[in-house]
N, CA, C and O of each residue as an XYZ file, in Angstrom:
432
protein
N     -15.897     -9.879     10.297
C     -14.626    -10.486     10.559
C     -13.526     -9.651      9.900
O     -13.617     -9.374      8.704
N     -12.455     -9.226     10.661
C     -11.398     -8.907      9.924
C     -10.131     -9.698     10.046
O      -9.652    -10.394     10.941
N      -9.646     -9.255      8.493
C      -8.626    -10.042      8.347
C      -7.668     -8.759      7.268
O      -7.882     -8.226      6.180
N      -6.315     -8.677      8.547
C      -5.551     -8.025      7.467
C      -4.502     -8.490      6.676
O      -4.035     -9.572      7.033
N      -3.827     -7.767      5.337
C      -2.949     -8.517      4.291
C      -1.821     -6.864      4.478
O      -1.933     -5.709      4.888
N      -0.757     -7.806      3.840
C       0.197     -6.901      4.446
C       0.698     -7.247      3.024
O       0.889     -8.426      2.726
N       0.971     -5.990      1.910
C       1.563     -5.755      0.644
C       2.991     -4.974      0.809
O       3.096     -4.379      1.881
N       4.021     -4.887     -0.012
C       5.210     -4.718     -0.345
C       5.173     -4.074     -1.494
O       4.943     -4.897     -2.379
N       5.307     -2.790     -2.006
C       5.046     -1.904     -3.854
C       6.218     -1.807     -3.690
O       6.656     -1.192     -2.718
N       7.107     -2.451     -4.694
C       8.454     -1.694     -5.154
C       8.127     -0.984     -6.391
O       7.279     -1.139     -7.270
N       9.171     -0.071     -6.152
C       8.796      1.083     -7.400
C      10.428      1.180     -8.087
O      11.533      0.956     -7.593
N       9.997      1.616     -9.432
C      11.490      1.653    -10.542
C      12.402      2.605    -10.449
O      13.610      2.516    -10.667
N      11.690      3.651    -10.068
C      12.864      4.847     -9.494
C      12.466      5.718     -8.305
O      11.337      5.800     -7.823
N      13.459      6.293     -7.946
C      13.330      7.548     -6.402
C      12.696      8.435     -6.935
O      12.862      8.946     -8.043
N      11.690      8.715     -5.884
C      10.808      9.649     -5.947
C      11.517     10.909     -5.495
O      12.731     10.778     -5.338
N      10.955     12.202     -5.237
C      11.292     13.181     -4.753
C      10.792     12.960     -3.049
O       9.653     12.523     -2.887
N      11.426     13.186     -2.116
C      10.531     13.336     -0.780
C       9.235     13.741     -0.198
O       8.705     13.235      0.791
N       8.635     15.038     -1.165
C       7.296     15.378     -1.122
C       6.058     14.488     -1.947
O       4.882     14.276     -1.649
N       6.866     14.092     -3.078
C       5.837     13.028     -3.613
C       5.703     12.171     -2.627
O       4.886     12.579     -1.802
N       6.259     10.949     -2.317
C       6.563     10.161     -1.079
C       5.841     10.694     -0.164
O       5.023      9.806      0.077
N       5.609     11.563      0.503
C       4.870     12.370      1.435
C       3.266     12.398      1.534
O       2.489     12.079      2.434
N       3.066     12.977      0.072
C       1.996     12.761     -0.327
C       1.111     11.896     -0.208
O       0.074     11.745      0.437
N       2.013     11.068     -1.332
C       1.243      9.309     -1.534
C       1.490      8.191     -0.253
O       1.236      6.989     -0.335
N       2.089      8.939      1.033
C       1.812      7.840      2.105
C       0.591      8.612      2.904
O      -0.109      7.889      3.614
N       0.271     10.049      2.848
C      -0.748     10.447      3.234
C      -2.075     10.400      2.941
O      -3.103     10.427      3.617
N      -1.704     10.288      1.244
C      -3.250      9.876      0.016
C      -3.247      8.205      0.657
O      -4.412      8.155      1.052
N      -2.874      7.357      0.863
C      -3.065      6.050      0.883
C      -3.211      5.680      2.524
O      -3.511      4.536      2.866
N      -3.015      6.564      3.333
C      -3.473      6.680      4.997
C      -4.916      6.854      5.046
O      -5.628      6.372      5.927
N      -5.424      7.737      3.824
C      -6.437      8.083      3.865
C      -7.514      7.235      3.542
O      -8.678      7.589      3.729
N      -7.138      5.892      2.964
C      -8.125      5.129      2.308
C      -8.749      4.487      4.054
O      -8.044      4.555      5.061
N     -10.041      3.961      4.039
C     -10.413      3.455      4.504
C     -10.235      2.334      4.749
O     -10.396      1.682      3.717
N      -9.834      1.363      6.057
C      -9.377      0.152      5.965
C      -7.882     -0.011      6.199
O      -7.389     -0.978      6.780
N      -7.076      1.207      5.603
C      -5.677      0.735      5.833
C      -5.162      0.912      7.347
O      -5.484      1.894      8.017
N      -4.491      0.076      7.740
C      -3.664      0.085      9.225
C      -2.710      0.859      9.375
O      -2.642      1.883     10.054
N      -1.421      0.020      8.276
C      -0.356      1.175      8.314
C       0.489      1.156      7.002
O       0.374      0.371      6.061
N       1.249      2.058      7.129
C       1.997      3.306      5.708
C       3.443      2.614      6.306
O       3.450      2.533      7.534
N       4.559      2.150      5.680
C       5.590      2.173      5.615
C       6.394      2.618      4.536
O       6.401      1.790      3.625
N       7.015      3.543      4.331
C       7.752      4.317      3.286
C       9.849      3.710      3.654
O      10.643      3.788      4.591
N       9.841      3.185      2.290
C      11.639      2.690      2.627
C      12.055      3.477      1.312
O      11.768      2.808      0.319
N      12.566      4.531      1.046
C      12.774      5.016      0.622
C      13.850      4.849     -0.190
O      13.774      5.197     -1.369
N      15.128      4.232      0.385
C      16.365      3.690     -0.216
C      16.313      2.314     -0.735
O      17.385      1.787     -1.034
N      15.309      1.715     -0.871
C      15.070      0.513     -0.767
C      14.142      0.612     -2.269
O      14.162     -0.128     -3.252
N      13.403      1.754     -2.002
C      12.541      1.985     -3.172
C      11.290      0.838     -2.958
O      10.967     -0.027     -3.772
N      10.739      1.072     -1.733
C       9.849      0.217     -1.759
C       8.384      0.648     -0.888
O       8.862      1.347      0.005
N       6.976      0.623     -0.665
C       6.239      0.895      0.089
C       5.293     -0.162      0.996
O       4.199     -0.557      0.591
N       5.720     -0.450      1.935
C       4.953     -1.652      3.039
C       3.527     -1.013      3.074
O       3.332      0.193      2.919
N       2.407     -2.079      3.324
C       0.983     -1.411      3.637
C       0.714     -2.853      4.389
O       1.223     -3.965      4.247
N      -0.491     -2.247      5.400
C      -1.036     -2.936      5.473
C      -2.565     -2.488      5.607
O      -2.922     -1.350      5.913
N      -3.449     -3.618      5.317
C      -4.883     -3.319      5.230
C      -5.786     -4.235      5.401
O      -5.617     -5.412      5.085
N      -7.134     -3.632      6.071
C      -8.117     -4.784      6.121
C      -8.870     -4.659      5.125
O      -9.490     -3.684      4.700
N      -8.725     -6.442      4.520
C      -9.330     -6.736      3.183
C     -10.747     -6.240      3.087
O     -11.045     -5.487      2.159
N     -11.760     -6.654      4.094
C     -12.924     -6.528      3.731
C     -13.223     -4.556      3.536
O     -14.266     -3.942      3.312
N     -12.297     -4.236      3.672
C     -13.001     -2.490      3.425
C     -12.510     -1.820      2.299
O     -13.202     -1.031      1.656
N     -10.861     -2.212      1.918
C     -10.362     -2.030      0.792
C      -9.446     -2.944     -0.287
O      -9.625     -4.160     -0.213
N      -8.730     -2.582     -1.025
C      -8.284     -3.409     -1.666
C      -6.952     -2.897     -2.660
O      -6.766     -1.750     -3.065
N      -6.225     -3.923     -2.880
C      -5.515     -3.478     -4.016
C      -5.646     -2.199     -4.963
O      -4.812     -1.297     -5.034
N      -6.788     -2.277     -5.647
C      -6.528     -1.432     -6.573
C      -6.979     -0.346     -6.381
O      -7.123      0.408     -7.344
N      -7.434      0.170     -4.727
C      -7.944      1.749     -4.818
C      -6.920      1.827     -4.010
O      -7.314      2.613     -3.148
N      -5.544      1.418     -3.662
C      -4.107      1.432     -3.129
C      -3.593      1.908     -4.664
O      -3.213      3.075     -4.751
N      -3.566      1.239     -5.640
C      -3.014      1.808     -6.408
C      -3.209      2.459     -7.340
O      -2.359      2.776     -8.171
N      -4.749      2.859     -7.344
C      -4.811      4.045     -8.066
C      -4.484      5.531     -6.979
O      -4.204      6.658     -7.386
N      -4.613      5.129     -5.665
C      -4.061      6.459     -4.632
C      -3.136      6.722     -5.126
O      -2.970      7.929     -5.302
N      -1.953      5.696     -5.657
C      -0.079      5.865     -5.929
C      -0.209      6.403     -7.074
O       0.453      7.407     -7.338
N      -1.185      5.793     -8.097
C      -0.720      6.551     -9.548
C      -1.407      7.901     -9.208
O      -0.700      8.765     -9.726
N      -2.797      8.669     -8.374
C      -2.676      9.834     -8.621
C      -2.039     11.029     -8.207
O      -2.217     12.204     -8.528
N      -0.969     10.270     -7.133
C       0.312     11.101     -6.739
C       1.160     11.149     -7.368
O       2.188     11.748     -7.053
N       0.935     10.333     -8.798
C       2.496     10.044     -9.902
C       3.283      9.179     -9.516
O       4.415      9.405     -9.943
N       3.196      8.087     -8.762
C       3.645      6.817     -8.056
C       3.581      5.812     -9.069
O       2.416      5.490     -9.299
N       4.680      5.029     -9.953
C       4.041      3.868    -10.540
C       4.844      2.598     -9.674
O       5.850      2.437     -8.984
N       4.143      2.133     -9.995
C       5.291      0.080     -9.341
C       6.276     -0.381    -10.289
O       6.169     -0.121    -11.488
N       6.872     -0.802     -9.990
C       7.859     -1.188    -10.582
C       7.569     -2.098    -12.187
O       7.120     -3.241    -12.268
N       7.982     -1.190    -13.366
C       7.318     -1.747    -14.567
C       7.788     -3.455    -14.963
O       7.330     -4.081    -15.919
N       8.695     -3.929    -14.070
C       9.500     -5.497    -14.395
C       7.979     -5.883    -14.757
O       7.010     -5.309    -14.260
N       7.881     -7.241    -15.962
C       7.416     -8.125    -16.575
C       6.637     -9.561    -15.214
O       5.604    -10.230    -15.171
N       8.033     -9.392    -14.221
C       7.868    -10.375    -13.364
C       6.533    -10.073    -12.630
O       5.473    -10.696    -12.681
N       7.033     -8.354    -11.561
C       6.248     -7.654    -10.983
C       4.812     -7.722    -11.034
O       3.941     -7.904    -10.184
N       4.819     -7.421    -12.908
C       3.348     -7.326    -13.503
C       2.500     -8.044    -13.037
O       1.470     -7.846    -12.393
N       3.569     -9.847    -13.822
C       2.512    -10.817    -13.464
C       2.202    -11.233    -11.990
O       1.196    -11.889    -11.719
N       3.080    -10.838    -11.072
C       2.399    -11.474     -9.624
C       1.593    -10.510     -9.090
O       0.943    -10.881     -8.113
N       1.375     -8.843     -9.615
C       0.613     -8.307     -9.564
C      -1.187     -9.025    -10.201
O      -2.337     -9.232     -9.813
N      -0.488     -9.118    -11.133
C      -2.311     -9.139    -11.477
C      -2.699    -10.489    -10.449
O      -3.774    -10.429     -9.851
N      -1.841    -11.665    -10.258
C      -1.896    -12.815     -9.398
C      -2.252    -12.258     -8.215
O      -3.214    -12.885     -7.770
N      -1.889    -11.274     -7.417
C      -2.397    -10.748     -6.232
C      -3.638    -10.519     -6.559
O      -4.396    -11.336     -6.036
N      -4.349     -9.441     -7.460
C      -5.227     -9.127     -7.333
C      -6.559    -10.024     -7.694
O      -7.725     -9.661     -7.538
N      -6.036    -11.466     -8.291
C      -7.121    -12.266     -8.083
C      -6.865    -13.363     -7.324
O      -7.582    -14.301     -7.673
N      -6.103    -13.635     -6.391
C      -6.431    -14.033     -5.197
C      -6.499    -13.121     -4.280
O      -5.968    -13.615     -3.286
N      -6.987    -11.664     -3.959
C      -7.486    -11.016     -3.157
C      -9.065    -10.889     -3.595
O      -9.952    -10.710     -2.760
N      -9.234    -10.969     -4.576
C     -10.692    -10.851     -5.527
C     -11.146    -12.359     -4.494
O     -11.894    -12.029     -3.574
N     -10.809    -13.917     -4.515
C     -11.107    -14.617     -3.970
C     -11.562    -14.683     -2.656
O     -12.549    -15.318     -2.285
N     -10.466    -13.693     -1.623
C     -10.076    -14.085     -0.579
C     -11.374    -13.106      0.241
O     -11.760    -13.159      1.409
N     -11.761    -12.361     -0.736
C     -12.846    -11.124      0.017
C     -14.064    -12.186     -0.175
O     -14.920    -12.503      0.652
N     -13.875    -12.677     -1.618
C     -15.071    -13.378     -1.761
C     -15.521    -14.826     -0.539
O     -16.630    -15.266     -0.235
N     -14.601    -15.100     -0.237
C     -14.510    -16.139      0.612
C     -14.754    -15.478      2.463
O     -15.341    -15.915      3.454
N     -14.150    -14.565      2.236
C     -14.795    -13.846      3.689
C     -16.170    -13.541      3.892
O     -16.478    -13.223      5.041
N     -17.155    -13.570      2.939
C     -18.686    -12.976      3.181
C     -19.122    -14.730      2.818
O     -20.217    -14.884      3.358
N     -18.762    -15.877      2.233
C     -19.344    -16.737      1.936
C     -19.635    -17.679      3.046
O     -18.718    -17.749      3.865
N     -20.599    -18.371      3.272
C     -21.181    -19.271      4.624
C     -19.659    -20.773      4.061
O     -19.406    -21.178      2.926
N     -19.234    -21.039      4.935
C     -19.200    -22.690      5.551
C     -19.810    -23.652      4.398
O     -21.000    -23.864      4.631
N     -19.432    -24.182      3.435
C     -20.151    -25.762      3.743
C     -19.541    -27.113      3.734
O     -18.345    -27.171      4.020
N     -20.109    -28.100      3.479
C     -19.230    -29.542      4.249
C     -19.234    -29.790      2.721
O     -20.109    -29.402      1.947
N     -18.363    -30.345      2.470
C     -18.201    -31.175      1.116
C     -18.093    -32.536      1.387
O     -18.377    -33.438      0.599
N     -17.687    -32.653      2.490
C     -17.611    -34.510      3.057
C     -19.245    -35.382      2.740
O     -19.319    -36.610      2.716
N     -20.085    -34.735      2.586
C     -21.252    -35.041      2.686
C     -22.069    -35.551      1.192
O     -21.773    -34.634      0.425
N     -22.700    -36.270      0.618
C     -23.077    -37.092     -0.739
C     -24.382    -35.368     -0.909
O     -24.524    -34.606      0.047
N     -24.966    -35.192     -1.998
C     -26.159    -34.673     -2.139
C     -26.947    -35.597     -1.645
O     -26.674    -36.788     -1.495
N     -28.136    -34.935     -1.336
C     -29.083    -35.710     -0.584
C     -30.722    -35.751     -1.638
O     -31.521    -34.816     -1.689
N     -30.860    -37.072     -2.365
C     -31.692    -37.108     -3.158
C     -33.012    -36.896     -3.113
O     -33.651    -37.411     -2.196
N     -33.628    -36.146     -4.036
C     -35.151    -35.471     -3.762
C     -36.338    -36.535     -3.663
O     -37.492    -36.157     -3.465
């Protein structure tokens, strides 16, 4: 089953154009991703990707090894790490079966 998530990286300062270049080509490259949006004046990077092949954090270790960081705000941080464990969930919940909770255990 796929299911894709569509992320938003703002970053703290302008890059140079070739960095930018780079790191939308290093992060094209991951497996799973759909698409690269680069806003440059905006200081921001759109992605999108299918969960079950990749994830958050091999997105952002692609950015840091182009010299890419996210935006260091306090706020950022925390809905960062909040993304990455409800994406930790959301994969987990894609491979898990169905079950009914409406239903009592059924005694041995």
């Amino acid at each position: 089953m796929k299911k894709y998530k569509r992320k938003t990286i703002h970053f703290d300062q302008l890059y140079p154009g070739e960095v930018l270049l780079a790191a939308v080509k290093a992060v094209e490259q991951i497996s799973g991703v759909k698409m690269v949006l680069m806003d440059r004046t905006n200081k921001k990077l759109t992605i999108q990707y299918e969960l079950n092949r990749c994830g958050l954090e091999e997105i952002y270790q692609k950015l840091k090894e182009c010299g890419i960081t996210p935006d260091g705000k306090w706020l950022r941080k925390l809905l960062h790490r909040i993304e990455l464990f409800m994406e930790k969930n959301e994969k987990k919940n894609l491979f898990s079966k169905p079950s009914c909770c409406s239903k009592p255990p059924r005694k041995p």
